[in-house]
DSSP file (Angstrom, degrees, kcal/mol; ACC not computed):
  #  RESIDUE AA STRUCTURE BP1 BP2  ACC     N-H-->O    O-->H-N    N-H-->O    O-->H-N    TCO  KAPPA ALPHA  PHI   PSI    X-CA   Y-CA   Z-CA
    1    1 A X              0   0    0      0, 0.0     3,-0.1     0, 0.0    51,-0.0   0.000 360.0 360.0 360.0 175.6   38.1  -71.5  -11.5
    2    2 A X        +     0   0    0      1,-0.2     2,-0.3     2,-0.0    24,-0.1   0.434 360.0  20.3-133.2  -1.3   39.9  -71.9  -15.2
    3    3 A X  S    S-     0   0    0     22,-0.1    -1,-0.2     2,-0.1     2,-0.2  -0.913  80.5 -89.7-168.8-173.0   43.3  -70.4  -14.2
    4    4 A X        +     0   0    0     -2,-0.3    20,-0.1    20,-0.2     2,-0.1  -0.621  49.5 172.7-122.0 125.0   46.0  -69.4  -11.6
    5    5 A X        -     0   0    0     18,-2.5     2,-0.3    -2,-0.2    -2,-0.1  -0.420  20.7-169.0-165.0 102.6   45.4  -66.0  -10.5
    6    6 A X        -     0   0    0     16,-0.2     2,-0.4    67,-0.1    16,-0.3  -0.594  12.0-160.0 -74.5 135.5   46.9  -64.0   -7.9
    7    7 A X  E     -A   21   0A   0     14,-3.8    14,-0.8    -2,-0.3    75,-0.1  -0.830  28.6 -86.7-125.9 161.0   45.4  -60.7   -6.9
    8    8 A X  E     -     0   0A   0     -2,-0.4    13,-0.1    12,-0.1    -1,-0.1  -0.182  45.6-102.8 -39.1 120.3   47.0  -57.6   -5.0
    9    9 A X  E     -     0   0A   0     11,-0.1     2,-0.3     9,-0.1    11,-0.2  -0.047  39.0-119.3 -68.1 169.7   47.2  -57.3   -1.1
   10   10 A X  E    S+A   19   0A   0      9,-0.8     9,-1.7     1,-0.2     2,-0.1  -0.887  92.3  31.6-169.6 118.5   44.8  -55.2    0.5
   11   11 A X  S    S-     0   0    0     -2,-0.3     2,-0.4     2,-0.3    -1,-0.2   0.416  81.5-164.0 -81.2 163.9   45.5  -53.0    2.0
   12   12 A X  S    S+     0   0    0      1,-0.2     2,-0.1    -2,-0.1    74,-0.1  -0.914  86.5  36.5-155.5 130.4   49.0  -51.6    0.3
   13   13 A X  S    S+     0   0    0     -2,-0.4     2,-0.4    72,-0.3    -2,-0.3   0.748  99.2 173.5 -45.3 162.5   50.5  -49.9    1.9
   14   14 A X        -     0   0    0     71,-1.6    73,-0.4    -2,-0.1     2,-0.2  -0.955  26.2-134.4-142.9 141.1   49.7  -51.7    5.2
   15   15 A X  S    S-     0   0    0     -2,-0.4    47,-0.1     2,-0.2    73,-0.1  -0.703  84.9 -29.6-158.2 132.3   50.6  -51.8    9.2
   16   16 A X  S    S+     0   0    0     -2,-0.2    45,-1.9    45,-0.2     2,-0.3  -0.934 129.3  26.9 -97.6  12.0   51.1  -54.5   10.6
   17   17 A X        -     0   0    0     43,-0.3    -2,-0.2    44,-0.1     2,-0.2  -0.861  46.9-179.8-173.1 138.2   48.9  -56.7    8.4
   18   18 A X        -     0   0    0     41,-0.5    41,-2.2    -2,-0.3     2,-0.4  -0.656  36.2-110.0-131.9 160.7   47.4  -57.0    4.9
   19   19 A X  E     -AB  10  58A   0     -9,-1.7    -9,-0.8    39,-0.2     2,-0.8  -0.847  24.9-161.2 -91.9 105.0   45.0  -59.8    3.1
   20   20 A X  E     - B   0  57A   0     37,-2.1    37,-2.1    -2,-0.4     2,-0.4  -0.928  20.1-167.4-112.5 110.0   47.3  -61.9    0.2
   21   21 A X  E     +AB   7  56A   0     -2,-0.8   -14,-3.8   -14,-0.8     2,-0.3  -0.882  11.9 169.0-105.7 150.2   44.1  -63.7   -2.4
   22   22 A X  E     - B   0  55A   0     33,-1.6    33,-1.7    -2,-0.4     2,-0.4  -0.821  23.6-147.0-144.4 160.2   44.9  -66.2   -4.8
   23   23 A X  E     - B   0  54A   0     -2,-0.3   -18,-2.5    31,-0.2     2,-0.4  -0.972   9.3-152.4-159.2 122.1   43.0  -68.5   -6.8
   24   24 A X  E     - B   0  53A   0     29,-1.9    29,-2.9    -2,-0.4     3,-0.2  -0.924  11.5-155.9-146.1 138.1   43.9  -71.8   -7.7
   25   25 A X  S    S+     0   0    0     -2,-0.4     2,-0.4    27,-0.2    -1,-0.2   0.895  84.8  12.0 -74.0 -67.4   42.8  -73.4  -10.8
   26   26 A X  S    S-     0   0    0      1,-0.1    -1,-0.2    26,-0.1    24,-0.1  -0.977  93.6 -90.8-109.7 129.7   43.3  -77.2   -9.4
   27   27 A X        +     0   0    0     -2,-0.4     2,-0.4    -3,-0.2    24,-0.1   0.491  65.9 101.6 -31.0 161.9   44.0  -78.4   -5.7
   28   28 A X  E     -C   50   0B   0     22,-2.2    22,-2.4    -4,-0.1    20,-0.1  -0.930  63.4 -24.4 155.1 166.8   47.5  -78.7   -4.5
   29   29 A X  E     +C   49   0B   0     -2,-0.4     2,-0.3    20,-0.3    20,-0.2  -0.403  58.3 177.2 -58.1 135.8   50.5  -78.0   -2.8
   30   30 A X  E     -C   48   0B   0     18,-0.6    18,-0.8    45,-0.2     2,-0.4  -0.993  18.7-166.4-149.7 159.6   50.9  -74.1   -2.2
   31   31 A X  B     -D   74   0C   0     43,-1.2    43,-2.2    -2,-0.3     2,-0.3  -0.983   5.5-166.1-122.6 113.6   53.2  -71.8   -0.6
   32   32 A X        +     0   0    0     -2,-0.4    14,-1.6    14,-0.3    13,-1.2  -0.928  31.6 176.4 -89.4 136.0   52.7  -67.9    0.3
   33   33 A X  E     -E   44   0D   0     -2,-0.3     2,-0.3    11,-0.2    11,-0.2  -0.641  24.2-134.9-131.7-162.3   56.1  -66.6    1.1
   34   34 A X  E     -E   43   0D   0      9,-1.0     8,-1.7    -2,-0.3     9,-1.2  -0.989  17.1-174.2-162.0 119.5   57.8  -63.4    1.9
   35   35 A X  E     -EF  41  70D   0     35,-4.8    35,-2.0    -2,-0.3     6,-0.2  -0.964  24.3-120.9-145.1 146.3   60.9  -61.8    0.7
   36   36 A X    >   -     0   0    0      4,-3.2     3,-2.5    -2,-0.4    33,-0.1  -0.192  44.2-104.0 -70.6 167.6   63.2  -58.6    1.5
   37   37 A X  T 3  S+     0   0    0     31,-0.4    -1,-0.1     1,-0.3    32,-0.1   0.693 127.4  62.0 -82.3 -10.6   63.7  -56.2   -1.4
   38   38 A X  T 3  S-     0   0    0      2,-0.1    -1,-0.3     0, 0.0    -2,-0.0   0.378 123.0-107.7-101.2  30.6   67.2  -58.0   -1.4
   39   39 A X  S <  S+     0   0    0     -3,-2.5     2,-0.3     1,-0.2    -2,-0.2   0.708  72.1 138.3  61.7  26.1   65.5  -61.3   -2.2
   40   40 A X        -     0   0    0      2,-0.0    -4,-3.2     0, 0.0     2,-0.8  -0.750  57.5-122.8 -96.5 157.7   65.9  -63.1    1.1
   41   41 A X  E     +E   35   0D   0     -2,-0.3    -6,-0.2    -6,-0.2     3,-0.1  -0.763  35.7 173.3 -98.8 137.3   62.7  -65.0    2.1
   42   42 A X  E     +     0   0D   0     -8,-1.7     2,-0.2    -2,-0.8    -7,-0.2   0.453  59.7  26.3-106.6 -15.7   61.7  -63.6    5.7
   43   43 A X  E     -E   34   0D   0     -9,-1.2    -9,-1.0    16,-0.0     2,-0.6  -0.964  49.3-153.1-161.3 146.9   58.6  -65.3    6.2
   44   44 A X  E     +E   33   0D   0     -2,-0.2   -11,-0.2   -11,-0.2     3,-0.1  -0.979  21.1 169.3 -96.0 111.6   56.0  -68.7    5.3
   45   45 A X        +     0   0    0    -13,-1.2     2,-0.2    -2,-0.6    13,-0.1   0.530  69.7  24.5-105.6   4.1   52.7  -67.1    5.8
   46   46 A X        +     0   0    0    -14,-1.6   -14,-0.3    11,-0.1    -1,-0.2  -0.999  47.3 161.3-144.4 174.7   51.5  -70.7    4.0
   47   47 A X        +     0   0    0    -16,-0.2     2,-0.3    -2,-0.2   -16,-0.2  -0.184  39.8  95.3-178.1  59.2   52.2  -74.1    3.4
   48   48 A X  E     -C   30   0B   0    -18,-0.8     2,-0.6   -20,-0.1   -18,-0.6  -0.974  64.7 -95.4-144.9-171.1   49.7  -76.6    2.4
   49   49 A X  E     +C   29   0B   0     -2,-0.3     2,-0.3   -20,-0.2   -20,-0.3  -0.683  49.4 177.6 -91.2 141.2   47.7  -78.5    0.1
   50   50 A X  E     -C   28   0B   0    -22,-2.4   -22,-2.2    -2,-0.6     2,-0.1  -0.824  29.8-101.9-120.3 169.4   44.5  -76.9   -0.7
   51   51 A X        -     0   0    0     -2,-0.3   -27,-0.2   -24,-0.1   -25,-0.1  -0.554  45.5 -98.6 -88.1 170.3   41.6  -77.3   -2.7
   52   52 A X  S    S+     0   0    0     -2,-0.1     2,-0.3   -29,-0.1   -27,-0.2  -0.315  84.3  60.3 -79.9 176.1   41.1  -75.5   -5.8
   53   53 A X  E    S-B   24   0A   0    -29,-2.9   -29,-1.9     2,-0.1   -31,-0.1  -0.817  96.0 -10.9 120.3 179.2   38.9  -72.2   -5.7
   54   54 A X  E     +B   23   0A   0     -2,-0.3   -31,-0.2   -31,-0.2     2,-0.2   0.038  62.2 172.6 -58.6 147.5   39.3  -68.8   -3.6
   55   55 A X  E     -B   22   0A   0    -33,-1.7   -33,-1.6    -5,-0.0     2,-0.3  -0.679   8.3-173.2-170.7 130.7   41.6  -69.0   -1.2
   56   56 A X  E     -B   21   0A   0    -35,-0.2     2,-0.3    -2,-0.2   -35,-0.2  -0.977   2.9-169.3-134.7 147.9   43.1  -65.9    1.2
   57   57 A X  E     -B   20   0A   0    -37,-2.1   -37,-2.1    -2,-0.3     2,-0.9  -0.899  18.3-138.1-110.5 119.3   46.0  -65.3    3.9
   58   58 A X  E     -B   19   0A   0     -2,-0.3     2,-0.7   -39,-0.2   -39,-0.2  -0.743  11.2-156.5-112.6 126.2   46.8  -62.7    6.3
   59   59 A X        -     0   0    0    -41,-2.2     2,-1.1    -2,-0.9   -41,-0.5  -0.444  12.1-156.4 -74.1 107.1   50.7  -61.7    6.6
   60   60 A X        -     0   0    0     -2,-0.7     2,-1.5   -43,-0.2     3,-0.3  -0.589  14.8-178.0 -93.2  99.7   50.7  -60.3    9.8
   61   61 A X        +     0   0    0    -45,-1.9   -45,-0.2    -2,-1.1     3,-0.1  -0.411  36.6 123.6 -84.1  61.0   53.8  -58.2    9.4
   62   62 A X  S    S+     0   0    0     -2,-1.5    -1,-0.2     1,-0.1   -45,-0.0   0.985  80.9  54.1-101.7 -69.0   54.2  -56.3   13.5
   63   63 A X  S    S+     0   0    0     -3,-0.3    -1,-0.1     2,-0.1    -2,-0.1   0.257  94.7  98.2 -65.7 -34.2   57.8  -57.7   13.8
   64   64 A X  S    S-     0   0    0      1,-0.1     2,-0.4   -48,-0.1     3,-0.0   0.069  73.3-127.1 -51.7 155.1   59.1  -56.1   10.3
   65   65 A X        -     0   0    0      1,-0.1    -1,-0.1    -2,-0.0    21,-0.1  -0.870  45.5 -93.8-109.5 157.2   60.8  -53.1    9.8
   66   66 A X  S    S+     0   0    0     -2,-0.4     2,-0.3    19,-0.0    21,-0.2  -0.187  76.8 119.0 -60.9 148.9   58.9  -50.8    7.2
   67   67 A X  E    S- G   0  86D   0     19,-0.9    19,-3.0   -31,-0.0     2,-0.4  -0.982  72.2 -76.0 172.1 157.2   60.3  -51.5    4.1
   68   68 A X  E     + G   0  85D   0     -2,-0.3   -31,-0.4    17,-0.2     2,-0.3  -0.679  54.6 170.5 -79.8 145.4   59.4  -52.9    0.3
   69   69 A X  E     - G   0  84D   0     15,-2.8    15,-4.4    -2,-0.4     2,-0.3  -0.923  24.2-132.2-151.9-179.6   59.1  -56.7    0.7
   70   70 A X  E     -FG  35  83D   0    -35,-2.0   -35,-4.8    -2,-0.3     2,-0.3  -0.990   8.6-151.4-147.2 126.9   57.7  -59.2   -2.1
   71   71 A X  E     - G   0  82D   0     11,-0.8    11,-2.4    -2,-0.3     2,-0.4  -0.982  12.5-170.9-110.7 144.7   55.1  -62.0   -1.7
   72   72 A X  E     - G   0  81D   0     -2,-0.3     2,-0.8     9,-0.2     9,-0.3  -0.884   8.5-163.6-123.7 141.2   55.2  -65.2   -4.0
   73   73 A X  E     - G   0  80D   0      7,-2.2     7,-0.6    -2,-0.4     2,-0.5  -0.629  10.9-173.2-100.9 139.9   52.5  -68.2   -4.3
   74   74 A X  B     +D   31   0C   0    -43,-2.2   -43,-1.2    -2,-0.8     2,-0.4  -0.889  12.5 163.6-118.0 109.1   53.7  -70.9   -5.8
   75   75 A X    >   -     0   0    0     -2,-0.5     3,-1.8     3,-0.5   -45,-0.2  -0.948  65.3 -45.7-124.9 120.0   51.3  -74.1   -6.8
   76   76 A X  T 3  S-     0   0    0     -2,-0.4   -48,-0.0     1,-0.2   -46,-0.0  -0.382 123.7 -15.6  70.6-145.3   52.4  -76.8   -9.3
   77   77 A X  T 3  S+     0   0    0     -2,-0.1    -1,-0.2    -3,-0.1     2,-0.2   0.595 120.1  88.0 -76.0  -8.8   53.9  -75.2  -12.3
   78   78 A X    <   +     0   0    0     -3,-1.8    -3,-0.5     2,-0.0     2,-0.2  -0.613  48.1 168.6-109.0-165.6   52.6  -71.8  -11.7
   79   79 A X        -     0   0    0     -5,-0.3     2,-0.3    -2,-0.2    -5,-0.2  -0.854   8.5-171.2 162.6 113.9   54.4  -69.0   -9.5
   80   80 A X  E     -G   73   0D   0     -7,-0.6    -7,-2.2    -2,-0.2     2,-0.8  -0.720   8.6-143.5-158.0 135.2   53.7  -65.5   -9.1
   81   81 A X  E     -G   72   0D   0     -2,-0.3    -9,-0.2    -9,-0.3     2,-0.2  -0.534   9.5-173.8 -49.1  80.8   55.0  -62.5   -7.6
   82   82 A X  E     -G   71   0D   0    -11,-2.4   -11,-0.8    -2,-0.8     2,-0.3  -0.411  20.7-139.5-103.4 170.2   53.9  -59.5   -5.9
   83   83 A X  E     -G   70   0D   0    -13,-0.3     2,-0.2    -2,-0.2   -13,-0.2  -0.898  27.6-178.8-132.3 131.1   55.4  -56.1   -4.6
   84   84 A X  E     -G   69   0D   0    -15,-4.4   -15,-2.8    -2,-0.3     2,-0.5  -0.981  16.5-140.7-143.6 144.0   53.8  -55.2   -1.1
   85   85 A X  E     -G   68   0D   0     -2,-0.2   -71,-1.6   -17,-0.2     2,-0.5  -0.865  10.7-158.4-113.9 143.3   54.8  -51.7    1.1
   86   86 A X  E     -G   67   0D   0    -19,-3.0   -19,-0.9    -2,-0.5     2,-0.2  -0.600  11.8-170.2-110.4  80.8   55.1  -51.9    4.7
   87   87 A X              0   0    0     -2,-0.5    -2,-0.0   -73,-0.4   -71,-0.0  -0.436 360.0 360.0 -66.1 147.8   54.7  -48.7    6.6
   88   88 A X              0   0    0     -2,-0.2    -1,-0.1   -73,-0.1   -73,-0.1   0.229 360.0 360.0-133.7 360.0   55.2  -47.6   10.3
């Protein structure tokens, strides 16, 4: 792969758990997190180094209350942000 590329969860809206893919252009440290619509992080659904190439996670969300929530992946310099709906 030639670039940093986060793509949309699926399914969205979701219950209790949706698919977060990412793509990362060189191996590395990465993070998938999880944040409340008021920006507090509520969940790590990763936290290691990986290689670069596809790579996907499933947020199992059962525990949540339904709500908008935001996942972000972070590796290296890049960072990127997505808007995810949780229905119940």
């Amino acid at each position: 792969p030639s670039a940093f590329a986060v793509a949309q969860n699926v399914p969205n809206p979701f219950n209790p758990s949706t698919t977060i893919s990412f793509t990362l252009a060189k191996a590395g440290k990465t993070t998938v997190e999880v944040f409340n619509a008021a920006g507090q992080k509520v969940d790590t659904v990763l936290n290691a180094n990986l290689s670069a190439g596809n790579h996907s996670v499933v947020w199992n969300a059962a525990q949540f209350s339904a709500g908008v929530y935001f996942y972000t992946v972070n590796t290296g310099d890049f960072s990127r942000t997505m808007k995810i709906t949780l229905l119940k």
